[in-house]
N, C-alpha and C positions, 0 to 999 in steps of 0.2 A: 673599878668593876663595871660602870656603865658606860666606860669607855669600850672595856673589850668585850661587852657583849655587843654594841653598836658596832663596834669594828664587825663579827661574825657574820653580825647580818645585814651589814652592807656587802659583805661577801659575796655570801647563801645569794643574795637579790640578782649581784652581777652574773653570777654563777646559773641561775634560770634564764638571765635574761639572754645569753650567750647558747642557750641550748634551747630555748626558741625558735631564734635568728638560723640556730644549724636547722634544724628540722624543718622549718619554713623553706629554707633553700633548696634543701632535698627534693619537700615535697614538688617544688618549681620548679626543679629540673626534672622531675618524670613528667610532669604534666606538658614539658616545651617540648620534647626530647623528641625531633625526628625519626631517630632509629640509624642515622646515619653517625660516622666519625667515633664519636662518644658511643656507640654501642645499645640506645637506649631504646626501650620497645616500641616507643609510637604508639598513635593512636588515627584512627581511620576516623573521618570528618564526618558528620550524620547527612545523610541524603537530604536532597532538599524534599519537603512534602508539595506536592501538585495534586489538585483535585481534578480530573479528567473527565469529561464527559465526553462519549460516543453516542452517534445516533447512524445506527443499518442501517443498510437500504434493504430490501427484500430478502428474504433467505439468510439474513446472519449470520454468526459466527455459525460454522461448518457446512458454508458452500463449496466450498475445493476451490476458491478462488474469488472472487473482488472483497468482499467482505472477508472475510479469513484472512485477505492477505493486511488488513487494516490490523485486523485483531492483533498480527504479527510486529506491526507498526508498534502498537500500544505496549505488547512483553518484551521490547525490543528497549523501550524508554525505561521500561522497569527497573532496565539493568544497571540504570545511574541515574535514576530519581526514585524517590520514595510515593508512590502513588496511590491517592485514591479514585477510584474509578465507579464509574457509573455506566453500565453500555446496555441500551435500548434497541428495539430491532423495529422496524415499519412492516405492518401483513399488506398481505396481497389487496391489490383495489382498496387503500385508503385515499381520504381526501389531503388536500394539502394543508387546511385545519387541522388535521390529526399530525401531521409532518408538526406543522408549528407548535403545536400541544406539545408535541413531545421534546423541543427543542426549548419549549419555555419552563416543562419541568426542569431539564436539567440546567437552566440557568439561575430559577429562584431557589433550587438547591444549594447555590453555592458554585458549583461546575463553573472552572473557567482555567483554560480554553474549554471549549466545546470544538468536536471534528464533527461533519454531518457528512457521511460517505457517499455520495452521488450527486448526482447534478439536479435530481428528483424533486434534493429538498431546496434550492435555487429560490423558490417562490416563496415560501415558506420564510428562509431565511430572511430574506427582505423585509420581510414583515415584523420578524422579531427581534433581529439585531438591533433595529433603531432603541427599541424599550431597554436593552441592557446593555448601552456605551463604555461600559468597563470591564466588561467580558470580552475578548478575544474570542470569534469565530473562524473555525477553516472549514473550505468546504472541499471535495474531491471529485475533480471533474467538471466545475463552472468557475470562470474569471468575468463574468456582467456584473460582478455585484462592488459598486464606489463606495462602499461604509468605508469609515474610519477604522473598525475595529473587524473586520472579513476579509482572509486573504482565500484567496484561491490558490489549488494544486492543481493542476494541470498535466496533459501527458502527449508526447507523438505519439501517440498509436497508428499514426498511419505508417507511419517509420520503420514500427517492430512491425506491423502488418505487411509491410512493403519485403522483408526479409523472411519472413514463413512462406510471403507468397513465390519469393524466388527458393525458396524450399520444396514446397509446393509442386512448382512448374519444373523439377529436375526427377523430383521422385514419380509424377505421374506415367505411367504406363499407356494410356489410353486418348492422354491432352483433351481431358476434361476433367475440372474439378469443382467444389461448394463452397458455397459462403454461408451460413445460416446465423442472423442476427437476431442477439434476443429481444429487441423491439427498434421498430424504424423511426432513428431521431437522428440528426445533426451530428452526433456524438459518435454512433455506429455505424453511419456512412462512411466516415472514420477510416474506422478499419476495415471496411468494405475496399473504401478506395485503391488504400495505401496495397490490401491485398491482389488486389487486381492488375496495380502496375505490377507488382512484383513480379507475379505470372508473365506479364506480357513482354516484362522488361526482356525476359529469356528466350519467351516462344510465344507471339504473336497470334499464334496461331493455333493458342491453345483456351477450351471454353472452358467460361465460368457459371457455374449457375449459383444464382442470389434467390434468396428466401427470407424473411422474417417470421417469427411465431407471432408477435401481435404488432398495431398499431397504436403510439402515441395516442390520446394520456394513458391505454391501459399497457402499465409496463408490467401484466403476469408472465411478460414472454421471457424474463428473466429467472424465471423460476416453476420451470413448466418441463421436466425433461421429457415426460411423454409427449407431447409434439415436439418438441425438437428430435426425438428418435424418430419418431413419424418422417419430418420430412427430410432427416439422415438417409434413410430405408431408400426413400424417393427416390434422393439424389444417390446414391448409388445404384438405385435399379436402371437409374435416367444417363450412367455410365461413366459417373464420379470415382474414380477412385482415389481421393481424396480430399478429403472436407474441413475447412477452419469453421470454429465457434467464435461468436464474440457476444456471447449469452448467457453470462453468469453460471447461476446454480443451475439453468435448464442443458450445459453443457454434460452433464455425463446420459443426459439421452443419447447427444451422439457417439458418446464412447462405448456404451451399450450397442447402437447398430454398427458402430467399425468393429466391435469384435464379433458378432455373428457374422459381421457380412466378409470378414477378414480382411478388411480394406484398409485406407490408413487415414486417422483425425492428427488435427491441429487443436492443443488448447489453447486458451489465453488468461492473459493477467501473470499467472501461477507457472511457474512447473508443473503443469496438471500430469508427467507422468508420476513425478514421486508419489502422486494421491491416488493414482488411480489402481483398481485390484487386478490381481496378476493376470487374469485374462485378458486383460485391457491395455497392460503393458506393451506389447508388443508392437498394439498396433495405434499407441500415441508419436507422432513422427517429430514433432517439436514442441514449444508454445510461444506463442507471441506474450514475451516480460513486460510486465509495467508496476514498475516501481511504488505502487501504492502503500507497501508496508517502512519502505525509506521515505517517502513521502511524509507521513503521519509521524514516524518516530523522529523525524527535522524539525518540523511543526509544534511539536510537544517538549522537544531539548531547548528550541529557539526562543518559544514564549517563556520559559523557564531561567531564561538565561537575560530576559529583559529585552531579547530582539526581534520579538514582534516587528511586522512591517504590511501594510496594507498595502493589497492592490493583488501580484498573482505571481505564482514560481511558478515555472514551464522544465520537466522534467524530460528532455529528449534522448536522440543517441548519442549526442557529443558529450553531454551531463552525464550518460551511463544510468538515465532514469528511464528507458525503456532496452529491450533487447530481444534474445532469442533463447531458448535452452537448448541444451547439448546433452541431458543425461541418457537419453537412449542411444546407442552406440548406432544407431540404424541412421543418422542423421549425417554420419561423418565423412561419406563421400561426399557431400554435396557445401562442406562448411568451407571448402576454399572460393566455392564461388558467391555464397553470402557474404562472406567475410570483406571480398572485393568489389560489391554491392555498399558495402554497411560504411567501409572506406572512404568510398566516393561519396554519400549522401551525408557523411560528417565533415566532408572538405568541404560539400557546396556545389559538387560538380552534378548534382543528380538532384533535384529538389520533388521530393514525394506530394502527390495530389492530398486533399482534403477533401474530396469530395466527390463521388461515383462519375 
C-alpha cells in the first residue's frame, strides 16, 4: 500500500513538473517573439530617456524662425527618444552672467546635453562648461570654443545668402535691392556677403542697400520688428523692391512693410512663407534655409547614441544643411538659374565671400 501510494505521487510530482517546463516555454516564447515567421505579436523596445536642456536666444519659441526652428529640432528627437526637457528663453539686454545663470541652472538640474542656441551665449559658455566636464554642450552658431565636452553647429549662410541673392537680382524690377541685419556682428555679415555676391553674380550693376537695427553687444535688433519695418519702409521708399532679413523675430516688421508697400521680402532660417498671414503671402519671394532644427535634432540622437565629439559640425550646401525655399510658386521662373548657381558653389567652382 505504501508502495502504490509513493508510486502516485511520484507521478502527481512528474506530472507538475512537466507543466511548468510547458508554461514556462510559452511564456518565453511571447516574450522573444519578433512578430516575424512564427507569427507572434512583438513587442516595441522602450525609448531611451534623455534629459534635455535648451537655452533661446532672444524671442523664443514662437519667433517664425531661429529659435522656433530649434524647438523643431527638439520634437523632431522626440520622435525616437523619450525626453525630458527643460527649455529657457534669454530677455532683451541681459548680461552674459544671466546667459551663464541660465545655462548653470540647467546643468545642476541634471540637463545633459544642454543646446545653447546662438553664438550670444559663446561667453557664457566658456565659463560654465569647465565646472560641468561631464555634461555635453552644443552650441548654434560658434566653433571658438576647445572644451572637451562643447561641440559647435555651424552654418554657410553666406551660401543660402548667396542663392536668394541671385533670386533677388532676377526678380528685381528696378536693380535695387535691401539688406537689413538684425545686429552688426561677424556672423550677419555672413549673409550680408553671401547675399550681395549673389546679386552681383547676375547683375553687376545692380544696388544694394545695407542697414542694421542695432550694434553689437546690444543684440535688441533681433527682436525689434518695429524698426525693422521702419527701415523696410525706407528702403523701399529709397527704390528697393526687394529686401532680405537676417534678423530673427524683428523679421515680420519687414513682411508687414512688403505687404503695404506690395513689394517683395526674403526670409531667413525658416520657410518664413508657411508662417506668414495671408496678406503677407504673396509677397514672401523665398527664404534663405538654415538647417537649425537638423542641427539640434543630430546633436541630441548623437549624444544619445554615445557619439558625442568635440570640436565643430559645419552644415553647408553640399551637406544639404543650408538652402533656399520654393513654396511660393512666384519663385519658379528664376529656380533654373539658382539651381545652376547652387551647382557650381557645391563643385567648388564658385567659392562665396564671408564677409562684405
Amino acid at each position: 500500500m505504501m508502495n502504490l501510494r509513493s508510486k502516485r505521487t511520484r507521478i502527481a510530482v512528474a506530472g507538475l513538473a512537466v507543466l511548468a517546463m510547458t508554461l514556462s516555454a510559452c511564456s518565453s516564447s511571447k516574450n522573444n517573439s519578433s512578430g516575424g515567421g512564427g507569427g507572434g505579436t512583438g513587442s516595441t523596445p522602450a525609448k531611451k530617456t534623455v534629459k534635455v536642456g535648451l537655452a533661446y536666444d532672444v524671442g523664443g519659441r514662437g519667433d517664425k524662425s531661429f529659435n522656433d526652428l530649434a524647438a523643431a529640432g527638439l520634437e523632431k528627437a522626440k520622435a525616437d527618444l523619450n525626453i525630458q526637457t527643460k527649455e529657457l528663453s534669454a530677455v532683451q539686454g541681459e548680461s552674459d552672467q544671466q546667459k551663464a545663470d541660465r545655462l548653470t541652472l540647467l546643468a545642476t538640474a541634471g540637463y545633459n546635453p544642454i543646446v545653447a542656441i546662438g553664438f550670444a551665449y559663446a561667453g557664457s559658455l566658456a565659463k560654465v562648461a569647465p565646472k560641468f566636464p561631464n555634461i555635453h554642450f552644443g552650441i548654434i552658431d560658434d566653433n571658438s570654443s576647445k572644451l572637451p565636452n562643447v561641440e559647435g553647429l555651424v552654418f554657410a549662410e553666406n551660401e543660402s545668402s548667396f542663392l536668394v541673392g541671385v533670386a533677388a537680382a532676377q526678380a528685381t524690377k528696378k536693380k535695387n535691392v535691401g539688406f537689413i541685419g538684425g545686429v552688426q556682428t561677424p556672423l550677419i555679415q555672413k549673409f550680408q556677403a553671401g547675399y550681395a555676391a549673389g546679386v552681383k553674380a547676375v547683375d553687376p550693376s545692380i544696388k544694394v542697400q545695407v542697414a542694421y537695427i542695432s550694434q553689437a553687444p546690444d543684440f535688441s535688433g533681433f527682436n525689434d520688428p518695429a524698426k525693422a519695418k521702419v527701415i523696410a519702409e525706407g528702403m523701399y521708399d529709397g527704390g528697393a523692391d526687394v529686401v532680405y532679413h537676417a534678423a530673427g523675430g524683428s523679421g515680420s516688421g519687414l513682411f508687414q512693410a512688403a505687404a503695404a508697400k506690395k513689394a517683395l521680402a526674403i526670409g531667413v532660417d525658416s520657410d518664413q512663407y508657411q508662417t506668414a498671414t495671408a496678406d503677407q503671402k504673396p509677397y514672401i519671394l523665398t527664404s534663405a534655409l538654415k538647417g537649425v532644427d537638423t542641427a539640434v535634432d543630430n546633436f541630441i540622437k548623437d549624444d544619445a547614441a554615445g557619439k558625442f565629439k568635440a570640436g565643430s559640425v559645419r552644415f553647408d550646401l553640399k551637406a544639404g544643411g543650408v538652402g533656399y525655399a520654393t513654396s511660393n510658386p512666384i519663385i519658379d521662373p528664376y529656380k533654373a538659374k539658382i539651381e545652376d548657381f547652387k551647382a557650381k558653389i557645391i563643385a567648388g567652382t564658385i567659392t562665396v565671400p564671408t564677409t562684405p
